[in-house]
C-alpha positions as CSV (number, residue, x, y, z in Angstrom):
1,X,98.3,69.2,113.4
2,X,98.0,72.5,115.9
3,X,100.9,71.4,118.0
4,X,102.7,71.3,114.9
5,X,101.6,74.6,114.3
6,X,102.3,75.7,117.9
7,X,105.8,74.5,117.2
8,X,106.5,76.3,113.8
9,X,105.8,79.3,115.7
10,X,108.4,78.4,118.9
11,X,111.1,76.9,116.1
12,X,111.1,80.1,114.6
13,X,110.6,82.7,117.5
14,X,113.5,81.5,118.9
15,X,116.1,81.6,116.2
16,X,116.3,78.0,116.3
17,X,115.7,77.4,112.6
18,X,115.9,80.2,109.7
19,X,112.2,80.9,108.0
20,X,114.1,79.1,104.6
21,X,114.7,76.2,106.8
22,X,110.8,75.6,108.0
23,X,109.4,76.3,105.0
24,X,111.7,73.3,104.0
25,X,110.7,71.3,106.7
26,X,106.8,71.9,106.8
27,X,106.8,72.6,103.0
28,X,104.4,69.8,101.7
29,X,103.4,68.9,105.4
30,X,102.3,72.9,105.5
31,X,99.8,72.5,103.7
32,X,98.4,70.1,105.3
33,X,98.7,71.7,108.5
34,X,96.9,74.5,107.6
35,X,93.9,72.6,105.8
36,X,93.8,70.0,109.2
37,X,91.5,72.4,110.6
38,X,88.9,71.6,108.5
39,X,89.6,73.5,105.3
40,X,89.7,70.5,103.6
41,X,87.2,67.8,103.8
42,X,86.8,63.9,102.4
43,X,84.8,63.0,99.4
44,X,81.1,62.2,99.8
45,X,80.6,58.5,101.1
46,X,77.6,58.2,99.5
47,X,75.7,60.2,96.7
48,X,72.1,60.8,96.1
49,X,70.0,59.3,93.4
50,X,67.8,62.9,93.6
51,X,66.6,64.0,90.0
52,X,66.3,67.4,88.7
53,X,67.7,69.9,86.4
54,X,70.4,72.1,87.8
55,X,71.3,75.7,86.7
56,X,74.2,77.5,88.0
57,X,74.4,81.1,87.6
58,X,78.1,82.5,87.7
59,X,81.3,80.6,86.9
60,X,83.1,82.1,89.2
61,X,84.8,80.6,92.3
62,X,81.7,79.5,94.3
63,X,79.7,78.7,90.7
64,X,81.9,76.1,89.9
65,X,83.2,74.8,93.3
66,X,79.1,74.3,94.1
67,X,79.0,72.3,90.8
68,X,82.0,70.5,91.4
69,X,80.5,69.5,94.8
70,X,77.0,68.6,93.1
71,X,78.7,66.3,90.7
72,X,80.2,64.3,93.5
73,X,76.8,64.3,95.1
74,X,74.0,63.5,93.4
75,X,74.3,60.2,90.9
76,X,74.4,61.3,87.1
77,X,73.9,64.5,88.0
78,X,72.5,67.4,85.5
79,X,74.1,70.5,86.5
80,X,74.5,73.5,84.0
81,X,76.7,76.9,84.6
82,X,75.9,79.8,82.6
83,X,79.2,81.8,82.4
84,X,80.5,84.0,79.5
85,X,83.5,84.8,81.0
86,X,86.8,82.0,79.5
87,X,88.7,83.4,82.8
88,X,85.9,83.3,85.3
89,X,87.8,81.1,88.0
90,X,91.2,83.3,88.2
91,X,92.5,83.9,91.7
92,X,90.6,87.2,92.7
93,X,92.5,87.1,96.3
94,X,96.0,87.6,95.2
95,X,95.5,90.9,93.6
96,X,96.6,92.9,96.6
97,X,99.8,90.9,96.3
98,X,99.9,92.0,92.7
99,X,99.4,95.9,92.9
100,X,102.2,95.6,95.8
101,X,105.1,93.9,93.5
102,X,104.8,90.3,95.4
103,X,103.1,88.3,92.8
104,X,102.6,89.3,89.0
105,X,99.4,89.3,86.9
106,X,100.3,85.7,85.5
107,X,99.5,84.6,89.0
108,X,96.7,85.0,89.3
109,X,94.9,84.2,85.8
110,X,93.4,80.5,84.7
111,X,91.0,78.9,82.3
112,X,87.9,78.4,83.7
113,X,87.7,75.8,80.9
114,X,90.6,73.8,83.0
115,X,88.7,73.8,86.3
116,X,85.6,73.0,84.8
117,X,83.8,69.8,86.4
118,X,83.6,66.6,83.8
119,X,79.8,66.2,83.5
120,X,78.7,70.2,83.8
121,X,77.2,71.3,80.5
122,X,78.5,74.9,80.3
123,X,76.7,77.7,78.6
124,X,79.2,80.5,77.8
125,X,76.5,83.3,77.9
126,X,75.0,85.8,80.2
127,X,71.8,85.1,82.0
128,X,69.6,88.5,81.9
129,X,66.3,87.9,82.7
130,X,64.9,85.6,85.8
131,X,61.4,84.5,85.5
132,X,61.2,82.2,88.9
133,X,57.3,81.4,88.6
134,X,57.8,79.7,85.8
135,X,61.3,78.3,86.8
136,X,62.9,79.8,83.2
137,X,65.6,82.0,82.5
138,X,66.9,83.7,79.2
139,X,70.8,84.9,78.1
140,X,71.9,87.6,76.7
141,X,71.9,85.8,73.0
142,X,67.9,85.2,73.5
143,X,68.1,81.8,74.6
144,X,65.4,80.2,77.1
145,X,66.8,78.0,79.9
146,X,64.5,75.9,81.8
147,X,65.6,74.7,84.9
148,X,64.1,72.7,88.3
149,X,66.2,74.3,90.6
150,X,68.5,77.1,90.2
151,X,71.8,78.7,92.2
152,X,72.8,82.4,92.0
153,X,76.8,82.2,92.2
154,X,77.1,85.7,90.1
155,X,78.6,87.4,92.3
156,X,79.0,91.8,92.5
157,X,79.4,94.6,89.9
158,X,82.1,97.5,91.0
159,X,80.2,100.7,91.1
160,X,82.8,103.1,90.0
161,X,80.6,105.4,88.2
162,X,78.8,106.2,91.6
163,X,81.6,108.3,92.4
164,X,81.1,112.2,90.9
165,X,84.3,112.3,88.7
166,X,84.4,108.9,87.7
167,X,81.1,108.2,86.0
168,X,82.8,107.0,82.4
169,X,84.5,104.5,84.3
170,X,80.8,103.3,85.1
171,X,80.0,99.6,86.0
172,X,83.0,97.3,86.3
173,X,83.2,93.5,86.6
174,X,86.4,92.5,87.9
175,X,87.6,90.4,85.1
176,X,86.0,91.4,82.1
177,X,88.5,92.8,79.4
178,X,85.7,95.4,78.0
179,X,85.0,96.7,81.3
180,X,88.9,97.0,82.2
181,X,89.9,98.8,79.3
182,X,87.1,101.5,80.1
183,X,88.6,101.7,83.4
184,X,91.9,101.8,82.4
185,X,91.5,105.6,80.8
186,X,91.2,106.9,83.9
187,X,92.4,104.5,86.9
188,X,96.1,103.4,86.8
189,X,97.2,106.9,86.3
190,X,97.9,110.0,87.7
191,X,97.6,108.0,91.5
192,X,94.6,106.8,91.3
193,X,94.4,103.0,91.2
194,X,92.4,99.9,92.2
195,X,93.1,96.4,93.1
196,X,89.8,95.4,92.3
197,X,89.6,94.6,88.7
198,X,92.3,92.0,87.3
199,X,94.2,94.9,84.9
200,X,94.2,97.4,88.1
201,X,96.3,95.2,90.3
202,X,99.2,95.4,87.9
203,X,98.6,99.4,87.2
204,X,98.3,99.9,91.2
205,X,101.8,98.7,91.7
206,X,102.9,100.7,88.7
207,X,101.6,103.7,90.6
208,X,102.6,102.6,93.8
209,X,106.1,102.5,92.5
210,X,106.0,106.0,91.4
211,X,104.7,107.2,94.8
212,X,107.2,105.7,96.4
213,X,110.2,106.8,94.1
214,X,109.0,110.3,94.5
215,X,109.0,109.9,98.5
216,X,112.6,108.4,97.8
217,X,113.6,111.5,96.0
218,X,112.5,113.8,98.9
219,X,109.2,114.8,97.7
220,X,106.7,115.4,100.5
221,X,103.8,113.0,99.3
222,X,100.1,112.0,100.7
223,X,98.3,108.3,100.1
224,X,94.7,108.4,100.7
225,X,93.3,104.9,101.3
226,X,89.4,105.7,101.1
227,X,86.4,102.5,102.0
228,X,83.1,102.6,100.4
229,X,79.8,103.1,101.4
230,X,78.1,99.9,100.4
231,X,78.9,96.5,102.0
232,X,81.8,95.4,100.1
233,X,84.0,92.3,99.2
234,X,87.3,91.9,101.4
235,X,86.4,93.9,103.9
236,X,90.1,93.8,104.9
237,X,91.6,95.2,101.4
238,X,91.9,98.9,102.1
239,X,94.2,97.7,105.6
240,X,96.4,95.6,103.2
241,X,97.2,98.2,100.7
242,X,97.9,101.0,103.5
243,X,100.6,98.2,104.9
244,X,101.9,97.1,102.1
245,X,102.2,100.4,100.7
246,X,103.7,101.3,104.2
247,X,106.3,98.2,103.7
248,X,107.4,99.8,100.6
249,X,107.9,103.2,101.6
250,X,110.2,101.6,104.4
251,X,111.8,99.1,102.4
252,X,112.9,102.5,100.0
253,X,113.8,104.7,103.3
254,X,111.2,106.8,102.3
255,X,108.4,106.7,105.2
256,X,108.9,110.1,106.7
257,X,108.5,111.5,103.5
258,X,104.8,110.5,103.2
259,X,101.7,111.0,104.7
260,X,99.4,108.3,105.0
261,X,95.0,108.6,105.9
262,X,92.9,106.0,106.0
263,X,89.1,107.0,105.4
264,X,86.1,104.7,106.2
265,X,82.3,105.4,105.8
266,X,82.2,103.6,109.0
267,X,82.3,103.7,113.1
268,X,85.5,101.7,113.4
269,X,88.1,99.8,111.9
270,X,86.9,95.9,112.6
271,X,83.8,94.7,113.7
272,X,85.7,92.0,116.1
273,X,87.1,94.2,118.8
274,X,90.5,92.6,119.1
275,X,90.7,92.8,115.5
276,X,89.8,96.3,115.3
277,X,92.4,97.2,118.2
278,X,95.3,95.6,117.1
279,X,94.7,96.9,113.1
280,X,94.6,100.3,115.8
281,X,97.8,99.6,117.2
282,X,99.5,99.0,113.5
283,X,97.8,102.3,112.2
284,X,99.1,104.3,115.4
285,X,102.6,103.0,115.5
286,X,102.8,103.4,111.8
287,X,102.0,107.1,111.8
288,X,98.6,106.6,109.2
289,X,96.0,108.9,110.5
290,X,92.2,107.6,110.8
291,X,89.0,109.2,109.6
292,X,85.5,107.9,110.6
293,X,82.2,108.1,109.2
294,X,83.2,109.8,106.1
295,X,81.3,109.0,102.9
296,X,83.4,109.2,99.5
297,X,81.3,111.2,96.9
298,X,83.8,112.4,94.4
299,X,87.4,112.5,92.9
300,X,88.8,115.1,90.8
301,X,91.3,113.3,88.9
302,X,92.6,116.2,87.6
303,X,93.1,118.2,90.7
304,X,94.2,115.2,92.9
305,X,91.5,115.8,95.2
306,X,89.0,113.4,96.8
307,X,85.6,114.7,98.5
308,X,83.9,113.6,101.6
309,X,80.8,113.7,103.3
310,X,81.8,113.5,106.7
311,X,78.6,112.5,108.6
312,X,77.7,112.5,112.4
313,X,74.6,112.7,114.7
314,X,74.2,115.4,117.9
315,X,72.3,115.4,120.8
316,X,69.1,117.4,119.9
317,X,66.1,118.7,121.7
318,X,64.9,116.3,124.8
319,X,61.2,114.3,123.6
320,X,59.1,115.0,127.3
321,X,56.9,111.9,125.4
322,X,60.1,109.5,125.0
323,X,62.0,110.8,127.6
324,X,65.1,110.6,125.0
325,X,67.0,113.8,123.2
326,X,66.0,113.7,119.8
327,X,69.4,113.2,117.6
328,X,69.8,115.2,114.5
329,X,71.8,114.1,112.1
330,X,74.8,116.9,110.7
331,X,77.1,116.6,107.5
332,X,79.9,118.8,106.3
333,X,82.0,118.2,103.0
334,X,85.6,117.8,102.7
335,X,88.0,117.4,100.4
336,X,91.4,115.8,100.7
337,X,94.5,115.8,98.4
338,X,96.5,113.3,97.3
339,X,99.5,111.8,95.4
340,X,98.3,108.3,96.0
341,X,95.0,107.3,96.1
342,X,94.0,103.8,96.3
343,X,90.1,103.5,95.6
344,X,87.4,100.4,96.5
345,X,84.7,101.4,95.0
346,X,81.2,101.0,96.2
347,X,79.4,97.8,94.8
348,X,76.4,95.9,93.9
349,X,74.4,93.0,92.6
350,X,74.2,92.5,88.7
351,X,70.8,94.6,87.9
352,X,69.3,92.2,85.6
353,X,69.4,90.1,89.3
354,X,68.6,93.0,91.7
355,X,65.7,94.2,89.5
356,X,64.6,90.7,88.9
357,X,62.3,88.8,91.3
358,X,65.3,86.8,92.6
359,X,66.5,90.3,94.2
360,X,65.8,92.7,97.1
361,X,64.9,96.3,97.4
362,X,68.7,96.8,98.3
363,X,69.7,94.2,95.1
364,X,71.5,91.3,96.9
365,X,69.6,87.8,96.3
366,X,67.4,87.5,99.8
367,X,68.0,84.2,101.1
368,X,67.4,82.4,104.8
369,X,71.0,83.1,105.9
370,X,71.8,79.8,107.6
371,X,70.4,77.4,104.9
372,X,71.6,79.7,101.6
373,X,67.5,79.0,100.2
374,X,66.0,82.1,98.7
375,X,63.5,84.0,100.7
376,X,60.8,83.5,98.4
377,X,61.4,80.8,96.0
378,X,62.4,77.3,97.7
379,X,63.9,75.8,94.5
380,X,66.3,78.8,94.4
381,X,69.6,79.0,96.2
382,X,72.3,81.5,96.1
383,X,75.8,81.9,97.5
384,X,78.9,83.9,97.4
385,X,78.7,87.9,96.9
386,X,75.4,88.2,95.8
387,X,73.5,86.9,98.8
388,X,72.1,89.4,101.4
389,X,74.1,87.8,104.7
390,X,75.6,90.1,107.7
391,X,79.0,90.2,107.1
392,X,81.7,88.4,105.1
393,X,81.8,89.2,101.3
394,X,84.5,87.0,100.7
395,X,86.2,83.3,99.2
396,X,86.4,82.3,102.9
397,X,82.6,82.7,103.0
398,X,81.8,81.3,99.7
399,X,83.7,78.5,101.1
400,X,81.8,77.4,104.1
401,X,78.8,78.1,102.0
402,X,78.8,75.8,99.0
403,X,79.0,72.6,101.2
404,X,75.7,74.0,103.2
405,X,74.2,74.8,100.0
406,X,74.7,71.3,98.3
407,X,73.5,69.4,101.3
408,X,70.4,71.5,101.6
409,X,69.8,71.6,97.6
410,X,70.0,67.6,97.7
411,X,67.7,67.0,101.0
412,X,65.6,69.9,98.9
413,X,65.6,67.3,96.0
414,X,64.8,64.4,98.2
415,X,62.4,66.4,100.1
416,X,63.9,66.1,103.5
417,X,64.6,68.9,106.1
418,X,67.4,71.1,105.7
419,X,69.5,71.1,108.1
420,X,72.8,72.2,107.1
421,X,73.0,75.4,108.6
422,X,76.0,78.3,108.1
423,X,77.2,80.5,111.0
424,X,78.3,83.1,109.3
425,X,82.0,82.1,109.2
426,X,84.5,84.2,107.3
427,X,88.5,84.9,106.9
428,X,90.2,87.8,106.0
429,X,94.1,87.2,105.7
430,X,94.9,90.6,106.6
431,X,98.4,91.6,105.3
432,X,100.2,93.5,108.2
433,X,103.6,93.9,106.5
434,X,105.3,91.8,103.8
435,X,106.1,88.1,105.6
436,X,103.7,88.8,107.9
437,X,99.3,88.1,108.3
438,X,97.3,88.3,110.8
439,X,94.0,85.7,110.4
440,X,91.2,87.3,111.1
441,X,88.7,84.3,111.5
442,X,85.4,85.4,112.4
443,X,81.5,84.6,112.4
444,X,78.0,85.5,113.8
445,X,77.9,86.8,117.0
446,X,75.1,84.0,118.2
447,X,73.3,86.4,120.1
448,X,73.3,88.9,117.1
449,X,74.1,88.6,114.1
450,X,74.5,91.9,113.2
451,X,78.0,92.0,115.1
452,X,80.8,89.7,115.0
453,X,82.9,87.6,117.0
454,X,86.2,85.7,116.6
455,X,86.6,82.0,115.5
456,X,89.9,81.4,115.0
457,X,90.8,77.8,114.0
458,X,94.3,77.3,116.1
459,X,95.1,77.5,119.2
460,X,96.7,81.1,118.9
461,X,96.5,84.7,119.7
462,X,94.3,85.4,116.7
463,X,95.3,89.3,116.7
464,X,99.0,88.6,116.7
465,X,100.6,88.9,113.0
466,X,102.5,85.7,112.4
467,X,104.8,84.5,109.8
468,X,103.4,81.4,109.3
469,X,100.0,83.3,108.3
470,X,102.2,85.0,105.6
471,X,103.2,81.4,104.2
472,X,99.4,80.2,104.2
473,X,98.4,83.4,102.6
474,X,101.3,83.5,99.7
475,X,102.0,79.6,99.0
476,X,99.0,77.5,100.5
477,X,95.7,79.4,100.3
478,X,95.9,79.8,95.9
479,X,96.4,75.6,95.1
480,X,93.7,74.7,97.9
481,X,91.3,77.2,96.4
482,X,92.3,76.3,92.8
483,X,92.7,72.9,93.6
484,X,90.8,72.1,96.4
485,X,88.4,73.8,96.3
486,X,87.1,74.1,92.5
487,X,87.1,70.1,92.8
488,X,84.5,70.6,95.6
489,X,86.9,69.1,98.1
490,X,88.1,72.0,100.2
């Protein structure tokens, strides 16, 4: 399958067949190319006669794939997903593609009811309050769910209202109709947009169309691409709208018309190195200037005008006890205009899970990060978004995830060892132009896990945008995730 691969790449780098050609070719066979490296996996041999009551919180994407997978596992299995979302399941990933004109919003949206494993009682309400001592839980319509062990797939809540400016926007889920038509009275106008609620995606590209006609017509324009605070899911978005929005302006002849920042809370760009240098290389040869360690507090819609907290330490007074300079911390404010402004807001747990027992002083579920058990209660388990892991917040992570989950909740059942274990693997398709990815694999660094390191699946440069990425990312990854993986096969 990787030579295959390996020769995709050579057909095609030298001219020798068009890109309309091999996608012909290694259409159908593509796909199974890309999943030989493990992203798909055979059915179960054998399934466990384990008893127990099963409650799954969140339908989304890792809710449902985990019950899919739990079906297949366990004989007559009782599994239950509380969910009161009818579009729970719709492809979250290929919003970027949306607010840049590739895809459209029909895309991207499904009935959860359709993906729905046979067998899994579903409960289309909200759970609100978590009583884990007693193993009970109650919805938002007052009913009492009793349960003997329980998963926490319910993924984050977009924080908008954290920003000064934006506080009517408020708390956002990403596809909830009430929350988007709150949003929508402020974001998707005036250049200020966000991929990261379902009716955004298709407002963003409205808005990004308007930026770029007005670059087109001569106008001297900014885009301001600013990164939240908090950990965040697709920690490669932000870098995917600054190219594609750089793709468009090019594709109009309108690049040197516009000026493009990108603006990170953080110390760098990528926590893998070669990652990080190569996004470097894009942002340097593509003219979009780079600003570190600067905390987004507010947005004046009005005005067009974002507001930082650029923060930084200096070296202070020397300690004669710790023989160390003491380093003091230093902050200034500024504020940045724009024309564009394409926003990730900082995010969180649900509260009626980060207030609960079942959450941390930070929010996100604390669970052993290897095994995906809660901290604290060893009938609990939790996965995806929620759960207080370095790194990844993303479907790649979810996916690696519910297959250690499942094996640890059955030897749990069984009461056998668990030894399933998750290293912290992740992918971030990163968009570097349009018909072209780079895959940022990545996992645990072994010797810390506070830092990353690459794991890339084939056997090439890993930093190096490739075409065939671009294929994977706009024609495979959506029917193995909808299909493949909601099945609890990928």
């Amino acid at each position: 399958m990787k030579n295959e691969i390996l020769e995709m790449e050579a057909i095609l780098s030298e001219g020798k067949m068009s890109r309309r050609d091999a996608m012909k070719v290694f259409g159908l066979g593509g796909a199974g190319i890309m999943m030989g490296s493990g992203t798909v996996t055979q059915a179960v041999a054998s399934s466990s006669a384990a008893k127990g009551k099963i409650v799954i919180v969140g339908g989304g994407l890792a809710g449902v794939a985990t019950a899919a997978l739990l079906m297949r596992s366990i004989d007559n299995a009782d599994v239950t997903i509380i969910e009161p979302n009818p579009k729970s399941v719709s492809y979250q990933p290929g919003q970027t593609l949306v607010g840049s004109g590739v895809w459209k919003a029909e895309d991207l949206a499904y009935n959860t009811a359709d993906f729905m494993p046979d067998g899994v009682k579903w409960i289309h309400e909200k759970a609100v309050e978590f009583n884990p001592e007693a193993n009970t839980l109650k919805t938002d319509k007052g009913q009492l769910i009793k349960y003997d062990y329980l998963i926490v797939a319910a993924g984050l809540v977009l924080d908008f209202g954290a920003i000064k400016g934006l506080e009517e926007v408020g708390e956002v889920y990403s596809l909830d109709a009430a929350d988007a038509a709150r949003a929508k009275k402020i974001l998707g106008k005036n250049g200020l947009c966000s991929i990261y609620f379902a009716e955004g995606a298709v407002d963003t590209w409205t808005e990004m169309q308007a930026f770029v006609a007005a670059a087109k017509s001569g106008k001297k324009v900014k885009a301001l691409f600013p990164e939240p605070h908090t950990p965040f899911k697709c920690g490669g978005a932000q870098k995917k709208m600054v190219n594609l929005t750089n793709a468009r302006l090019v594709e109009a002849g309108a690049r040197a018309n516009a000026e493009m920042a990108f603006v990170t809370n953080g110390k760098k760009l990528f926590g893998v190195k070669a990652y990080a240098d190569s996004i470097a290389g894009q942002m340097k040869d593509r003219n979009v200037s780079t600003a570190f360690e600067h905390k987004l507090i507010a947005i004046d819609t009005a005005k067009k005008v974002a507001t930082f907290e650029k923060h930084w330490e200096e070296k202070g007074a020397w300690d004669p006890l710790l023989e160390e300079y003491a380093m003091v911390e230093k902050k200034e404010v500024v504020e940045m205009p724009y024309d564009f402004c394409h926003l990730i807001p900082p995010q969180k747990a649900p509260k009626e899970i980060a207030k609960s027992p079942l959450g941390s002083e930070k929010g996100w579920v604390p669970v052993n990060k290897e095994t995906m058990q809660h901290a604290k209660f060893p009938n609990v388990f939790a996965l995806g978004d929620i759960v207080a892991v370095p790194l990844g917040k993303t479907g790649g992570s979810a996916r690696k995830q519910y297959r250690v989950l499942v094996e640890n909740l059955v030897a749990t059942m069984e009461k056998k060892p668990l030894v399933a274990k998750y290293d912290g693997y992740t992918v971030c398709p990163l968009i570097t132009d349009i018909g072209e990815v780079m895959l940022a694999e990545f996992k645990w660094d072994p010797k810390d896990d506070s830092k990353a390191v690459a794991a890339p699946s084939f056997p090439l440069d890993p930093a190096k945008p490739r075409w065939v990425y671009w294929f994977l990312k706009t024609r495979l990854l959506k029917p193995m995730t909808m299909y493949g993986m909601l099945a609890g096969r990928a």
